[in-house]
N, C-alpha and C positions, 0 to 999 in steps of 0.2 A: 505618274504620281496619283496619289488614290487619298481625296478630301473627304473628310465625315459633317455629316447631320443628327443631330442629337434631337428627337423628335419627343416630347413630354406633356403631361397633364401641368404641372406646374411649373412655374416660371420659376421660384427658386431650386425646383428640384435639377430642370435642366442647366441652371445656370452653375450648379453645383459639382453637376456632372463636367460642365464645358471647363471648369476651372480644374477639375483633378486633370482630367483629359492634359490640359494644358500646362500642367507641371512636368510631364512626359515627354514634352515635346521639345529638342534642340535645334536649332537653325530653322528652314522654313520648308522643311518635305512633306506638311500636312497643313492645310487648313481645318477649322472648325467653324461651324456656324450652328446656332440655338434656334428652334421654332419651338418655346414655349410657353403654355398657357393661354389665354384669351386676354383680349384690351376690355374688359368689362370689369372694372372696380369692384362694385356687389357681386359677383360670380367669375373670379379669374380664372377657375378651376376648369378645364379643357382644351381641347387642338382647334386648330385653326387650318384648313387646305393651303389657304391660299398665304399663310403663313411660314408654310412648310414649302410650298413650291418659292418662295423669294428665298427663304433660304438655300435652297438648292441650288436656284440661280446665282447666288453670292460668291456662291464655291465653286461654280460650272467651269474655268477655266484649268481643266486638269482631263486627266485620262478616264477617273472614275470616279464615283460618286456613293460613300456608304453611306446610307440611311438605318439609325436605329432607336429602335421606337421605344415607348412602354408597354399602355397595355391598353385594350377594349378602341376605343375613338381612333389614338394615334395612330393606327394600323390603318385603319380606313382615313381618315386623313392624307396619310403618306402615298394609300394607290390611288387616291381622289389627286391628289398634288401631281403623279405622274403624269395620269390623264391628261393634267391641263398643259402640261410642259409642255413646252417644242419637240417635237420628234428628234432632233438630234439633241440636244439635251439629255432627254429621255432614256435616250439608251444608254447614258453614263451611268442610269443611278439602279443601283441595289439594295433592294430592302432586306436586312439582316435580322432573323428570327433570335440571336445574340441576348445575352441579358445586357441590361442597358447599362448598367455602371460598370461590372469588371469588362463589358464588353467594349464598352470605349476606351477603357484605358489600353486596353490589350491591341483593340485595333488601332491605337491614336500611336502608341509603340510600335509597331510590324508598318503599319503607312509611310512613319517618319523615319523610318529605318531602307526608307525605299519598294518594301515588297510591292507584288503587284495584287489585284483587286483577288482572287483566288486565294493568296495566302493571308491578306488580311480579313478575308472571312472565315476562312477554315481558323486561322488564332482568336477572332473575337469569339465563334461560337466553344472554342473550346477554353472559357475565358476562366472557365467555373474551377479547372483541372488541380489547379494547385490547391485552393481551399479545398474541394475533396478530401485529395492527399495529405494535407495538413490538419486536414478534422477527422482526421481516419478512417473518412470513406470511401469506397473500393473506386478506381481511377473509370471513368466516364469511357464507354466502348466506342466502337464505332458506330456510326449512324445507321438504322438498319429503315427498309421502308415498311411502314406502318400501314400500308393497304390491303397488302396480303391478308386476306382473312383464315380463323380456323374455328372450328369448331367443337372440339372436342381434346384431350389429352395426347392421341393418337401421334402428333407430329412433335410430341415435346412442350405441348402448352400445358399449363397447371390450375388452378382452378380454386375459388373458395364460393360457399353458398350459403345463404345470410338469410335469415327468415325476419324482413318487416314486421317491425311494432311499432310505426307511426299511425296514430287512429285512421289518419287520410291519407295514409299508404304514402307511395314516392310523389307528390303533388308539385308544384313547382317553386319553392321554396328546397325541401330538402333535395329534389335533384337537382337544383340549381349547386347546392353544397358537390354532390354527387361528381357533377362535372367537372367542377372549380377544383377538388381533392386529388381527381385521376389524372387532371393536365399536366402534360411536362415530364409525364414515366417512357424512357424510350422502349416502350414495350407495346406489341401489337393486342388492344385491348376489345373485348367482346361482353355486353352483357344478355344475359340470355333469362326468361323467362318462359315454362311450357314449353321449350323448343323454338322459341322467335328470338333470334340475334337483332340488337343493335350497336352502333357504336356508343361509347358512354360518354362520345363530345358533343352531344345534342342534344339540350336540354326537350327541343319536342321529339325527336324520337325517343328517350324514354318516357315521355309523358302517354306515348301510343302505345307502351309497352300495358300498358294500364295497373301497376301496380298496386295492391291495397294492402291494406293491412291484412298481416299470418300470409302472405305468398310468401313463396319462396325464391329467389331470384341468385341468378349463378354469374361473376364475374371470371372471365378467363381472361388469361394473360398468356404471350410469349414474346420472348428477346431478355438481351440482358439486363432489365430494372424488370420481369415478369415479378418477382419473390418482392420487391417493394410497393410496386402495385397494389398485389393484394394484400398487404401488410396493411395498405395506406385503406383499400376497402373496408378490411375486418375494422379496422380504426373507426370509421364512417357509421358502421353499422354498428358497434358495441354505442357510438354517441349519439344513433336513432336521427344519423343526418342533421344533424345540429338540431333535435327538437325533442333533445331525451328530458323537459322539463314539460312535455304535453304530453309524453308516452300514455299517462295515467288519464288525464284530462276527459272529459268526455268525449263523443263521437261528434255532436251536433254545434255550430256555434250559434249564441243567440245574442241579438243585438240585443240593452237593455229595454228591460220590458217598459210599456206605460205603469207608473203606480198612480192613481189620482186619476189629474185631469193634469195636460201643459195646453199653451195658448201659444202662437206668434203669431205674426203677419204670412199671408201666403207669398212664395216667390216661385213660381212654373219657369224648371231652368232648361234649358237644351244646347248642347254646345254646336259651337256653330258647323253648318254643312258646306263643305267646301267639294265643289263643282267638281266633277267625272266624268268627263269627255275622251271618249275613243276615237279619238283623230289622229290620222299620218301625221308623221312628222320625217323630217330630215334625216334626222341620225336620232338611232335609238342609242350608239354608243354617248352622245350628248345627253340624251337623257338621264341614262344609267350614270352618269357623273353628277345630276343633280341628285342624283337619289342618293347617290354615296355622301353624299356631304349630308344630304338630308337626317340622314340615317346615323352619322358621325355624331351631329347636333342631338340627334333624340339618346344619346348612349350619355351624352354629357348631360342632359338633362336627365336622365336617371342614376347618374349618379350624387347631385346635387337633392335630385326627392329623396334619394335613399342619407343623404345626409341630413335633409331637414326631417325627417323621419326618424331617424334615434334622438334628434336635439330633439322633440316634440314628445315623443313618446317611448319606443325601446329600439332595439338592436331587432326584436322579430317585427317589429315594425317595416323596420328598416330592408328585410331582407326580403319584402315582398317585390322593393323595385330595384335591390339587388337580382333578386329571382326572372324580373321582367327586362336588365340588363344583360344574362346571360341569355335569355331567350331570344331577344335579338340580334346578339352578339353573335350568331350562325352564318357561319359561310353560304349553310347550304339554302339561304334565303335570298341570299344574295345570288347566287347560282338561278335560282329560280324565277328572279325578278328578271336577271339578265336575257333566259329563254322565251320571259315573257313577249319582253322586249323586241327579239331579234323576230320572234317569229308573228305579232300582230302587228308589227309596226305600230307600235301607238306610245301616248305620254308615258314619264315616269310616274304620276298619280293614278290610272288605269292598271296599270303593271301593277305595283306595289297592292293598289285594293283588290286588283285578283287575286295577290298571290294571300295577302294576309288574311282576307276574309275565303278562303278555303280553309288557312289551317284554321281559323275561330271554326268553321265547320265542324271540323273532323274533331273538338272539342265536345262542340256540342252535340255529336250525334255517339259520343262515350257515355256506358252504361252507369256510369260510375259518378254519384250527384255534383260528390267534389271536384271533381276534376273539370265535370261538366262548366260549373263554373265559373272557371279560369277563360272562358274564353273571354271575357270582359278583360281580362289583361292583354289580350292581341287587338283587342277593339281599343283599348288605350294608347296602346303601340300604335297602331296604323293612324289613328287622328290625332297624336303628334308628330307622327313623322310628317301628315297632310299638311298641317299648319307649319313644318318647316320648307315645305317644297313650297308654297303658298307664300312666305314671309308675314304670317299672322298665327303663332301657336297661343293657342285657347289658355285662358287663367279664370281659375273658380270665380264661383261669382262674388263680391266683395257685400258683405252682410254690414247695417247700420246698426239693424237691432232686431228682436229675437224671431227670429224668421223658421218658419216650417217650410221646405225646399220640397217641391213637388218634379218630380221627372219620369222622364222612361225607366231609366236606370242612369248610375253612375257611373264613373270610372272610379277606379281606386284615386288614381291620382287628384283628382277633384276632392274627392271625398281629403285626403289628407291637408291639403291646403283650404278648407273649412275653419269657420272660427267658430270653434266648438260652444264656446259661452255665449255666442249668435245664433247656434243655431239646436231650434227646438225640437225637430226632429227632422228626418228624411223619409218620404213617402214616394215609393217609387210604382210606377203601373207593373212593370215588370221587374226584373232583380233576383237574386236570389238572396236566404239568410247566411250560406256558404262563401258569398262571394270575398274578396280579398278587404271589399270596401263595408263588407257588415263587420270584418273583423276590425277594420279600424274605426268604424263606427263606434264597434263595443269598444274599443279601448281607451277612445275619448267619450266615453258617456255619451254619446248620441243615439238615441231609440232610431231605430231604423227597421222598415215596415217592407214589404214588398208584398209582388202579387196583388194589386188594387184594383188593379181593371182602370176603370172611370170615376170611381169613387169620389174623385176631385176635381171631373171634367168643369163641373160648374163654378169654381172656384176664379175670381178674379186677381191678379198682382194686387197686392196692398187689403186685401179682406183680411180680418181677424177670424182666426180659427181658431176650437177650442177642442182638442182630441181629451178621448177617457181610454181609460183600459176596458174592452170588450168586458 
């Protein structure tokens, strides 16, 4: 007998699902169990491991165990919930790459019908087949593997080549769009620039691609969805990556200027430094499962900034920590944490700060201003995810009244959780005018300064300041 897990961001979504699921079902040849959403009233919106591993356990008495997820968190959730399982547990359960509604109903029918774990996964993944065929689209092939690489026309692959007109080129924002558009084409995909292939399901290896604006860049495709693929590309690139309303815009962003004089009180912020210690430990696979849950938690907290980020201001707002969710969202960081891991024996907070402050590196050491950056966006990643391994993640500072905010630099994140009518400017030592958080700066009217050196060293908490335009 083959039990399902219905694994979801939200509570009435999977509860929704568990209830179609359950119209399907005759006699008692399947269980179902829900791990949906979070017990946090203010924010129910996310997965929970240890949520997901009780539900598994609810259903463990049977032969096998499908799990099927949604999307971004749920996924890590689900191998974080394996992890903790019991070893024979464990090896009941399958995580099914399936869409989550027709694919439960489809598996909750083939389970309660008796099949065994094999053919209830080969029916939930082919769950899509009939709406195809019934929306007159051509019947879904067989699965073909997607690692094969190629390079060129030569083997039957085809090709389209798009010339960028985003001022700051593929930045991470519009490849974020980039990734999100190619996912889910059963087609073996290559993007290529001057001869340098990547895959296009990494938002940082195309960011290493280093794209700017008027290059040229060349998507290849082969398998049977190759001719949608790039259908879905040219698509991408006629709408300038979702930013065909800056195409025109200038090159340069500027936070708004001083006009006059403004006044607040001084506040010197720095968020907190949580401790990096390269010590043995026991088991690095232990650790590696606190990082996954770590890492789970920071994907849901990006998508809740990216929610309070259109309610506050816009949808490009909003797609900056959309953009910082897909960055995350990489296997192959996790792959790399894992190496870290096995091979220094050391904590999951050692690991992860190696691994993330390399890629901030190889940001920073790109020719390329804009791009350069962004590495404050993987400095925002890594010191949330710190303060989730930690159980203390950092919250902007809380303004009483009109405060001038002096720091190193910011995060974006910080910066958007700012109470803009609090606060009179940002004065950063270092910072760029590029970064993601002058852009939100400018968008909430906040003058925002960098490059100061010391300019402020002498400045006490609670001094009155009185800034002019140069």
């Amino acid at each position: 007998m083959v039990n399902l897990v219905i694994v979801s961001h939200s509570a009435q979504l999977g509860q929704g699902v568990g209830e179609l699921a359950r119209q399907m079902l005759r006699g008692d040849g399947c269980q179902l169990a829900i791990a949906a959403g979070i017990d946090d009233p203010d924010s129910p919106i996310g997965t929970d491991p240890i949520k997901v591993m009780e539900a598994i356990i609810s259903v463990a008495d049977t032969d096998d165990i499908l799990v099927l997820m949604d999307i971004g968190s749920a996924l890590l959730s689900a191998e974080t919930a394996l992890d903790l399982l019991d070893p024979d547990i464990a090896a009941k359960v399958h995580l099914c790459p399936a869409p989550l509604v027709e694919g439960a109903l489809a598996a909750t029918v083939s389970a309660a019908s008796g099949a065994g774990i094999e053919k209830v996964i080969a029916d939930a993944q082919c769950a899509l087949q009939a709406k195809r065929v019934q929306l007159g689209f051509p019947a879904q092939e067989e699965y073909h593997d997607p690692s094969a690489r190629q390079t060129d026309e030569s083997d039957g692959a085809q090709s389209v080549t798009v010339e960028i007109a985003n001022p700051h080129g593929l930045h991470v924002r519009p490849a974020a769009r980039l990734v999100e558009g190619l996912a889910g084409f059963n087609a073996e995909l290559l993007l290529e620039k001057d001869g340098k292939c990547v895959k296009p399901d990494s938002l940082n290896q195309i960011a290493l691609l280093k794209v700017r604006c008027n290059d040229r860049i060349r998507l290849i495709a082969k398998g049977p969805e190759a001719a949608e693929a790039l259908a879905a590309f040219q698509a991408l690139a006629d709408d300038h990556f979702g930013e065909r309303q800056v195409v025109n815009a200038p090159t340069v962003v500027n936070a708004p200027a001083l006009h006059g004089t403004l006044s607040g009180v001084v506040l010197h912020y720095q968020p907190t430094v949580f401790p990096l210690e390269r010590e043995p430990v026991e088991s690095p696979e232990a650790e590696f499962r606190r990082l996954k849950m770590a890492v789970s938690h920071t994907l849901d907290d990006l998508l809740e900034l990216a929610a309070l980020a259109a309610d506050k201001y816009s949808e490009e707002i909003a797609a900056i920590f959309f953009g910082q969710h897909t960055l995350l969202d990489d296997p192959e960081l996790l792959n790399s944490v894992r190496e870290e891991l096995q091979q220094q024996n050391c904590c999951a907070e050692w690991a992860w700060s190696q691994v993330m402050s390399a890629l901030s590196q190889q940001y920073q050491s790109l020719d390329d201003a804009y791009l350069q950056a962004r590495y404050i966006d993987i400095e925002d990643i890594l010191h949330r995810t710190l303060g989730h391994l930690a159980g203390a993640v950092d919250s902007a500072p809380h303004l009483s009244q009109r405060t001038i905010l002096i720091a190193d630099n910011l995060y974006p994140s910080v910066v958007l959780q700012l109470d803009a009518t609090k606060t009179a400017a940002i004065c950063l030592r270092d910072g760029s005018p590029l970064a993601h958080g002058a852009i939100i700066a400018q968008t909430a009217g906040i003058p925002w300064r960098c490059q100061l050196g010391d300019a402020f060293a002498g400045r006490q908490n609670g001094d009155k300041l009185t800034l002019t335009q140069p």
